[in-house]
C-alpha positions as CSV (number, residue, x, y, z in Angstrom):
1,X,-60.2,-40.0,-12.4
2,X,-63.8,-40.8,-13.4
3,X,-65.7,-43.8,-11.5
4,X,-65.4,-47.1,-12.8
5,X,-66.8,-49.0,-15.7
6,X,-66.5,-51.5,-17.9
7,X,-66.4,-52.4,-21.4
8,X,-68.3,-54.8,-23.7
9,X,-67.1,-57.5,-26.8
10,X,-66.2,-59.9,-24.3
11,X,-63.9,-62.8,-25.0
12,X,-64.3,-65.8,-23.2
13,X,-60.6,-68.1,-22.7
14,X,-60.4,-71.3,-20.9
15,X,-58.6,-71.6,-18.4
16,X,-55.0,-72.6,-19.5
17,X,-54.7,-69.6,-21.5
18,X,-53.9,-71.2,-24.6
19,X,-56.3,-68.7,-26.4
20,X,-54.3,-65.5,-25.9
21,X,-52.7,-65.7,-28.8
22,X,-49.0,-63.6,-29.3
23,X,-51.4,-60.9,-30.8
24,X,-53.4,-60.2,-27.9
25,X,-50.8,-60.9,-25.1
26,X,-48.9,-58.1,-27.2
27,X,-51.8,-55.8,-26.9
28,X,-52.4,-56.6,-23.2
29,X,-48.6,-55.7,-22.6
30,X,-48.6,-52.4,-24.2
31,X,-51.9,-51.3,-22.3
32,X,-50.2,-52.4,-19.3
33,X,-46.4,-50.7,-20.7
34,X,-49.1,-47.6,-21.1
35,X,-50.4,-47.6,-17.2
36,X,-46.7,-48.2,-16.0
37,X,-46.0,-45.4,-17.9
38,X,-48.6,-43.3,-16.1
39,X,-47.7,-44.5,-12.8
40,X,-44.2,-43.1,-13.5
41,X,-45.4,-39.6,-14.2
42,X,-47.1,-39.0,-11.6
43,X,-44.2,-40.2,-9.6
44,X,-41.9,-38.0,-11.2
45,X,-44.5,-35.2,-10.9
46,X,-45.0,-35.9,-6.8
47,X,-41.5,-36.9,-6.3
48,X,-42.2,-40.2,-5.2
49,X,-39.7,-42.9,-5.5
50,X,-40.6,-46.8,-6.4
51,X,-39.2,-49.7,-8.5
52,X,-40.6,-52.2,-11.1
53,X,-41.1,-55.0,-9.0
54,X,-41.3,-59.1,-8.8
55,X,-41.5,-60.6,-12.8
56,X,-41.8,-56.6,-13.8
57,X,-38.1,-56.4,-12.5
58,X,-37.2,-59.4,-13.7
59,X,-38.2,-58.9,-17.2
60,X,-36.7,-55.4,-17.0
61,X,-33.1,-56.8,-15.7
62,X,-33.5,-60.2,-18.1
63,X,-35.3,-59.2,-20.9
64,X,-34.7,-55.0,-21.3
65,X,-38.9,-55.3,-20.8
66,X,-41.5,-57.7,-20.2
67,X,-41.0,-61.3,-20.0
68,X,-42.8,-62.5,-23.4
69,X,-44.8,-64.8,-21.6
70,X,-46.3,-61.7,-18.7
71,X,-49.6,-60.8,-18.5
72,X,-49.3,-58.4,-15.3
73,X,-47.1,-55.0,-14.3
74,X,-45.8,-54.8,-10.6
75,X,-44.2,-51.9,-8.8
76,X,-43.3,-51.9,-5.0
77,X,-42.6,-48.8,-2.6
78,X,-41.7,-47.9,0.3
79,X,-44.7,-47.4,3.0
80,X,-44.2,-43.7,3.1
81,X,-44.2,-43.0,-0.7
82,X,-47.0,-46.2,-0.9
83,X,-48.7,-43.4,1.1
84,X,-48.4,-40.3,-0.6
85,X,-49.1,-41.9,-3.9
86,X,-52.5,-42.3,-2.4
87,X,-52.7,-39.2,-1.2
88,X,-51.9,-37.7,-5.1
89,X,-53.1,-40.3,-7.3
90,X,-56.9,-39.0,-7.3
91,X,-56.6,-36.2,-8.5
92,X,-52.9,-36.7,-10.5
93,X,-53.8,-39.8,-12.7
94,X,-55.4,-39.8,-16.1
95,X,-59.3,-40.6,-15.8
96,X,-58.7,-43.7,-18.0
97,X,-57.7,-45.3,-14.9
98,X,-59.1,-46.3,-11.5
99,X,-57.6,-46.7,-8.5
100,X,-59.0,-49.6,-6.4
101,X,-58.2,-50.1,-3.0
102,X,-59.6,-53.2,-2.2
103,X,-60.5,-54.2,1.2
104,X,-60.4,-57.8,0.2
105,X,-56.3,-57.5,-0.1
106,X,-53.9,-55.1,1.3
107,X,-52.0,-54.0,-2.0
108,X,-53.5,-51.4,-4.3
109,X,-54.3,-51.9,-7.8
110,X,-54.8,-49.3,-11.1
111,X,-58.0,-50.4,-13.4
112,X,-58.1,-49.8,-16.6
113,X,-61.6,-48.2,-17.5
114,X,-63.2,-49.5,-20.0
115,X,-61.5,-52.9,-19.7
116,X,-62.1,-56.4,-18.6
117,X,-59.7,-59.3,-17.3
118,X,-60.6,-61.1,-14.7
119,X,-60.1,-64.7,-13.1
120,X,-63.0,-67.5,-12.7
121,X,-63.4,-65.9,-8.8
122,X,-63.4,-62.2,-9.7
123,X,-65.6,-62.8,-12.1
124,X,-68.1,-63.5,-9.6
125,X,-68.3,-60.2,-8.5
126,X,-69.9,-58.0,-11.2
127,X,-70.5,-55.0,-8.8
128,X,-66.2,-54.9,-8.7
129,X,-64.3,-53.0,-11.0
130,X,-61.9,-56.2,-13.2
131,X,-60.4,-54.0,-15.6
132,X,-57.0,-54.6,-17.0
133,X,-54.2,-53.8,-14.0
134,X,-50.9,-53.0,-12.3
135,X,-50.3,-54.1,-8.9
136,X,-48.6,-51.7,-6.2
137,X,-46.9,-52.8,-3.5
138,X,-45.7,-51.4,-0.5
139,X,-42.4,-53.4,1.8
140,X,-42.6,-52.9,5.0
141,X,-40.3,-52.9,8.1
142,X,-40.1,-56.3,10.2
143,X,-38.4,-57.0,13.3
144,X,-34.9,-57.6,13.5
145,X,-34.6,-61.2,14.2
146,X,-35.4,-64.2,12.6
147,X,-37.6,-65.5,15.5
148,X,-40.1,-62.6,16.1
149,X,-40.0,-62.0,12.1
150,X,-41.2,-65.6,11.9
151,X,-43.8,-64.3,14.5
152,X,-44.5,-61.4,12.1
153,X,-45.2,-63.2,8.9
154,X,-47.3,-65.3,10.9
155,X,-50.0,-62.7,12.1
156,X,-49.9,-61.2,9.0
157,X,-51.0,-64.3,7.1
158,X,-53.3,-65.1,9.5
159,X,-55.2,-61.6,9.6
160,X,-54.9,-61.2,5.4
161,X,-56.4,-64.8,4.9
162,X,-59.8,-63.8,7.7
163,X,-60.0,-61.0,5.6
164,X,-59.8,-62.6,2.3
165,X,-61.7,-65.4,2.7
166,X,-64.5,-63.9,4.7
167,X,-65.2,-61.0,1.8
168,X,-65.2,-64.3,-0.9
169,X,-67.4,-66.3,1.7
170,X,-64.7,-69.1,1.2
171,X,-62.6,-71.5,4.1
172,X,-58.8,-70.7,4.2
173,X,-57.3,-73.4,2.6
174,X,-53.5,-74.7,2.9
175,X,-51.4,-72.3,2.2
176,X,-48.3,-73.4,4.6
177,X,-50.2,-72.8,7.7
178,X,-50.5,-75.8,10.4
179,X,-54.2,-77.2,9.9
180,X,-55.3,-76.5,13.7
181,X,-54.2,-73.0,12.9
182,X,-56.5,-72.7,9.5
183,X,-59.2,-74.7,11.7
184,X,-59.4,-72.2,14.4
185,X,-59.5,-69.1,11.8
186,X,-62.2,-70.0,9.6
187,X,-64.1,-70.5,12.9
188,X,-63.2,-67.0,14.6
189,X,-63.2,-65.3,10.9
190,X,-67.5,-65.4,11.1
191,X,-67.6,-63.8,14.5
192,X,-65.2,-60.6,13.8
193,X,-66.5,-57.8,12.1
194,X,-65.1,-56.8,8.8
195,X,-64.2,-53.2,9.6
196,X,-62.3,-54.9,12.5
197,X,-60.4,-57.5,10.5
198,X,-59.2,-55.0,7.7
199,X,-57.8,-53.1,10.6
200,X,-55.9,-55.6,12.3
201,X,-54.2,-56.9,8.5
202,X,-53.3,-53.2,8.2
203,X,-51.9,-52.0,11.7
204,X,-50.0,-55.8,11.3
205,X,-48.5,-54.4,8.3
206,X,-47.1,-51.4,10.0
207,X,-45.9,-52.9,13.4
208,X,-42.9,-52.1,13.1
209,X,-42.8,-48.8,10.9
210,X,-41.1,-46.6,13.7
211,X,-38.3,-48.9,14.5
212,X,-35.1,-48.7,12.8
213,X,-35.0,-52.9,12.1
214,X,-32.8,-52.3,9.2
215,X,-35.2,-55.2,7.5
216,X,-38.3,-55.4,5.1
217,X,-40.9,-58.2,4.3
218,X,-43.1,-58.8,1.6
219,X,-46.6,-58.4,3.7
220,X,-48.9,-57.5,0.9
221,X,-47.6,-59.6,-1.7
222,X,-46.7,-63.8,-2.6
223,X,-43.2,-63.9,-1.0
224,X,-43.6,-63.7,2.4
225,X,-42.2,-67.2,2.7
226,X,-39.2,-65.9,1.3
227,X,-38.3,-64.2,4.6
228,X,-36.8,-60.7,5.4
229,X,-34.1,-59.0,3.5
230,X,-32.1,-56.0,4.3
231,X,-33.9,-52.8,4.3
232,X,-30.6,-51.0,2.2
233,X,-31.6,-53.2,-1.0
234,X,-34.1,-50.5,-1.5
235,X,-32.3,-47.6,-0.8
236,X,-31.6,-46.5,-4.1
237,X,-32.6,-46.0,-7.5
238,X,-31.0,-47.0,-10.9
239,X,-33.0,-46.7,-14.1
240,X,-32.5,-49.6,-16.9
241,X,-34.6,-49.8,-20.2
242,X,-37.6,-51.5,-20.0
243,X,-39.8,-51.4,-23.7
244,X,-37.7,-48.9,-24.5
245,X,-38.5,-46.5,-21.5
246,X,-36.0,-45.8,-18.7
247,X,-37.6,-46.8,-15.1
248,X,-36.8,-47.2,-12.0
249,X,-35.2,-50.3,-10.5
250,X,-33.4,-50.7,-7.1
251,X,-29.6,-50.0,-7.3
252,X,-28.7,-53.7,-5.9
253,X,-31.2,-55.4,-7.8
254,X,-29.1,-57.9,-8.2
255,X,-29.2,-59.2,-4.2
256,X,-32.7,-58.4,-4.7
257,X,-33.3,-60.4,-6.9
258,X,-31.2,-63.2,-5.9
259,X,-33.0,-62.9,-2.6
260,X,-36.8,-63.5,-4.5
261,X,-35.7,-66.2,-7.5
262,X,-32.5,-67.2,-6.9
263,X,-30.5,-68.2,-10.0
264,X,-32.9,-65.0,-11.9
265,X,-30.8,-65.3,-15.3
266,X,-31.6,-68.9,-15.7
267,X,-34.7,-69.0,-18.1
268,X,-37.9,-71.6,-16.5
269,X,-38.4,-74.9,-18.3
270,X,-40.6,-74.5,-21.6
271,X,-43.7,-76.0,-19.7
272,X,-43.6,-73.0,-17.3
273,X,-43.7,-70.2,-19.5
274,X,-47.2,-68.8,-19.8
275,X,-49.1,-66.3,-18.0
276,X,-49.6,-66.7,-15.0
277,X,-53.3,-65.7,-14.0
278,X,-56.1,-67.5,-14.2
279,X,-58.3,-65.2,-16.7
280,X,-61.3,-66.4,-18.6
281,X,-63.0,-62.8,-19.2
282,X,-60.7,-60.3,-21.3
283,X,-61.9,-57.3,-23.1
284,X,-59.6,-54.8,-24.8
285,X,-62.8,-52.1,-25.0
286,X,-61.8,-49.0,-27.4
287,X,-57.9,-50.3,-27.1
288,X,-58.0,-53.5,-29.4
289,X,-55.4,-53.9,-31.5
290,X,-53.6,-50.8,-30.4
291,X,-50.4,-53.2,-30.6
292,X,-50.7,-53.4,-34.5
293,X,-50.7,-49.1,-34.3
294,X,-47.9,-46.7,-34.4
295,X,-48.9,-45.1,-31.2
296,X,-46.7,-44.8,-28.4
297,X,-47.4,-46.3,-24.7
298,X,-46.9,-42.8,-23.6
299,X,-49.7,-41.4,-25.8
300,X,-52.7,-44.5,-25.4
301,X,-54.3,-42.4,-22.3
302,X,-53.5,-38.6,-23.7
């Protein structure tokens, strides 16, 4: 993969979105359907297994592909094939992408060179690759009961929010935590050193990866609120049509599901269906309008 960069005709949207026209959303999607794609091979290749993930799934299950309104790609693994993706993915993927493993948050993340779309904060940051992306995550074990996997989700949000907000320089804000608690980290957060706080988030993650717990959490991602769920959800693998391709979604995706939406088939009220980040820089680079061409997803990065 070649180092990162980024691209130039730079289009400006508020932030609502209400500028990203059907057009470009349907351009964004296919470069996106292209890096899913990607990820996939080199899956395949390595022998790797993992599953279209949070509104990815969704949209796969509800919609046979994206939910029209998407403007993001997530896949989630287990921590042992989260790890040897990492081990392959340099020197596997296609050098039209980057792999960026953030310090700032624990989930991984593959750039699209060449590409820009980022949020009002990210675009703070021009030194940081904010290229078009997809969004791994891996699930790891927790403990077994509902106490000390309380306890669990706890520390982890704790440590992940020091580390967050003392890369962006910002407090930790409410985010369910009691205030005291939020007080008394945004105090400590300045006095431990960053190398330190990355590796307490990250052996937190993996507390409990040699236990048979028969029970996974969401650490890296948004639904740690949600709770456990049983670790045999994600035991195996079904493939569905999603934009025409067959991938990879977890046999009981249903309980899955079930467990992260509840009522998954019932479609949001009109009001709620837009995108869901916050992007006021996008750039297409060499790939506008490739939504209007016959190319295949499979083909964009040949």
């Amino acid at each position: 993969m070649q180092k990162e960069r980024t691209g130039g005709n730079e289009v400006r949207l508020d932030d609502t979105y209400e500028t990203l026209d059907a057009e470009r959303l349907k351009t964004l999607q296919k470069i996106l359907l292209a890096t899913l794609l990607e990820l996939d091979r080199v899956c395949r290749k390595n022998d790797i297994k993992y599953f279209l993930a949070g509104g990815t799934l969704l949209g796969a299950i509800r919609h046979h592909g994206f939910i029209p309104w998407d403007d993001d790609v997530d896949v989630m693994m287990l921590r042992e094939d989260y790890e040897k993706f990492l081990r392959v993915a340099e020197k596997d993927l296609s050098d039209r992408l980057f792999l960026q493993r953030a310090n700032y948050n624990p989930y991984t993340r593959l750039r699209v060179n060449g590409t820009v779309f980022a949020s009002e904060f990210m675009a703070r940051f021009s030194d940081i690759h904010s290229g078009i992306f997809l969004d791994i995550f891996a699930h790891d074990r927790t403990a077994c009961h509902g106490w000390s996997q309380k306890l669990h989700r706890m520390v982890t949000k704790v440590t992940r929010s020091i580390v967050f907000n003392k890369w962006g320089n910002t407090e930790i804000k409410g985010d369910g935590s009691h205030p005291v608690i939020r007080w008394m980290v945004s105090r400590v957060k300045g006095l431990i050193p960053m190398k330190l706080a990355v590796q307490m988030r990250d052996q937190t993650l993996v507390l409990f990866r040699n236990r048979e717990t028969g029970y996974l959490y969401d650490g890296m991602g948004q639904n740690m609120a949600r709770g456990a769920f049983p670790e045999k959800l994600l035991n195996e693998v079904i493939y569905v049509d999603f934009e025409g391709y067959p991938l990879p979604v977890p046999k009981e995706y249903d309980a899955y599901l079930t467990w992260l939406y509840g009522d998954y088939m019932r479609l949001p009220p009109k009001e709620q269906r837009h995108p869901s980040h916050d992007t006021v820089k996008l750039d297409f680079g060499v790939y506008e309008g490739i939504a209007q061409t016959r190319k295949r997803a499979d083909q964009i990065f040949l």
